[in-house]
C-alpha positions in Angstrom: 13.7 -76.3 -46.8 15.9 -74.4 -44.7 15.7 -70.7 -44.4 18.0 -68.2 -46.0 17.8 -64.4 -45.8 19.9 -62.5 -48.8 21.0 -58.9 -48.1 22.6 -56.1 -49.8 24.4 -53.3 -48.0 26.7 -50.6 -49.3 27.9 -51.1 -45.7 29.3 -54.0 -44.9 30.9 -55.0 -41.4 34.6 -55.7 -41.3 33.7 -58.7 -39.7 31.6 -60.0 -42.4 34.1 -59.4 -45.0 37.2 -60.8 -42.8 34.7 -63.9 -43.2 34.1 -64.3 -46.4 37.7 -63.6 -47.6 38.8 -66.1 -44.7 36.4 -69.0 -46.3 37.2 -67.6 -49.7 41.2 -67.9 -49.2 40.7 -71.7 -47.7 38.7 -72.6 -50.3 41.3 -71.8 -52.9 43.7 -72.6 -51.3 42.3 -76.5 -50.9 41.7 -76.5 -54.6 45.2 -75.2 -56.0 47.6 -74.6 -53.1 48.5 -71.7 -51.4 48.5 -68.3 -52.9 51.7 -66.7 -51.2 50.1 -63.3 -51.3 52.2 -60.6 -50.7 51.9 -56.9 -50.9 54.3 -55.0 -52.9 54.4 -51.4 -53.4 56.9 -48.9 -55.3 57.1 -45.3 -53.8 59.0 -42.4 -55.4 59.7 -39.2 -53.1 61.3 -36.2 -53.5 63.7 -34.3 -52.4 61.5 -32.9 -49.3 60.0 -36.8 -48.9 57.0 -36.1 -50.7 55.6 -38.8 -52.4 55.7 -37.8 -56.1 54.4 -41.3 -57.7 53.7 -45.0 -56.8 52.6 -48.5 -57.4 50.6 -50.5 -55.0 49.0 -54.2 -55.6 50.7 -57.5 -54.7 52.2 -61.0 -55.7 50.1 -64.9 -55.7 50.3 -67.7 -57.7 53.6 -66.7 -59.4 51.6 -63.2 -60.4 52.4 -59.8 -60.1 49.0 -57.7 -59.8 49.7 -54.0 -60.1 46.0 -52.8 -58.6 47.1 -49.2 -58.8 50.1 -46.4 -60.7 49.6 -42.7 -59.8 52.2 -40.2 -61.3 51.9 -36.8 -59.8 50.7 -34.7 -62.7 54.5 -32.6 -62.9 56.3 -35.9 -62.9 54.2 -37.5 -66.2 55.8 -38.0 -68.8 59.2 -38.3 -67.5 59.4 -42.6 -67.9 58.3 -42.6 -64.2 55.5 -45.0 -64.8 57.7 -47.7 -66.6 60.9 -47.3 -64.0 58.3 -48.0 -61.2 56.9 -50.9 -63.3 59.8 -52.4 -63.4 61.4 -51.8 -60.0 57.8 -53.8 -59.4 58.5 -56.8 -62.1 62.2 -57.1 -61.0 60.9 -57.8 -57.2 58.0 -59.7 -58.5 60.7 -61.9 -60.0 62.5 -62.4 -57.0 59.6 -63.7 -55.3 59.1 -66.4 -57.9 56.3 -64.9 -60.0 56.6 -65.7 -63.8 53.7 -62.9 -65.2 51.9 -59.9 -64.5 49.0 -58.2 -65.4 47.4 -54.6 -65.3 44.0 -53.1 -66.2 43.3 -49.0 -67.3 40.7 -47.5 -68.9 43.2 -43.7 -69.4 44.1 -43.9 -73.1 47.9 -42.8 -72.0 48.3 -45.4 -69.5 47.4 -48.0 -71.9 50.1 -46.6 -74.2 52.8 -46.5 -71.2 51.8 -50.1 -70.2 52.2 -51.5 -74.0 55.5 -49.3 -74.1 56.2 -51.5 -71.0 55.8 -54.7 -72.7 52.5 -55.4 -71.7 49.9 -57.0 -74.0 46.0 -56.8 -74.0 44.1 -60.1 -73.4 41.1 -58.5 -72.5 38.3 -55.8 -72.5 35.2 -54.0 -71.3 33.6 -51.8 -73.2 31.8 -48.7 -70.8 33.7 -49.5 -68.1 33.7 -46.5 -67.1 31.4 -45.0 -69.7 32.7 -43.8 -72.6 35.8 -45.5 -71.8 37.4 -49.2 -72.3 39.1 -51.2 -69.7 41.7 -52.6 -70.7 43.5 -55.6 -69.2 47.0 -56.2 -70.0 49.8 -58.9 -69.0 53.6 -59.5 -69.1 55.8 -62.8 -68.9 58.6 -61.9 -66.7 
């Protein structure tokens, strides 16, 4: 039998996770195709260029992920989240994709992403606790 050492770090190289997401991405890739992944990200400034409120996650496999949504506390409220949303879907569209999905665990973004047309399909309960995670998708 050949020798194998397991390891757990909180500290892993760059190299070693260029690796693994290198053989991770082939080995997809070989079994349904290429993923066309793309970043996309929405960013609202104001006047002065500050950044107010944004989206940032990316397109694959015809899907829109939207990893994270901040809204600057003065701006909530305001429709901000589901005009970014959007702006996010309608390039997401462009690119091909035909869904996308969303998790929270914040009671208001969960209402804001169902206002957006979102649905849950899935859940975890203490995550963080106290707290559901909720995961939510969209046709487009």
């Amino acid at each position: 039998m050949t020798y194998l050492a397991i390891s757990v770090t909180e500290t892993p190289s760059a190299e070693d996770l260029a690796l693994i997401g290198g053989r991770l991405t082939a080995f997809n890739e070989a079994d349904v195709g290429p993923a066309d992944r793309r970043p996309l990200a929405v960013v609202v400034r104001d006047e002065a260029g500050a950044i107010v409120a944004g989206t940032s996650g990316y397109t694959a496999w015809g899907w829109l992920y939207v990893q994270w949504l901040w809204v600057a506390e003065e701006q909530r409220g305001s429709g901000l989240a589901g005009r970014m949303l959007a702006a996010a879907e309608a390039e997401a569209r462009t690119r091909g994709c035909h869904g996308a999905y969303i998790d929270t665990f914040s009671p208001v973004a969960l209402k804001t992403y169902q206002r957006a047309g979102y649905a849950p399909f899935g859940a975890l309960e203490d995550f963080p606790k106290g707290r559901t995670r909720t995961f939510l998708q969209k046709r487009l």
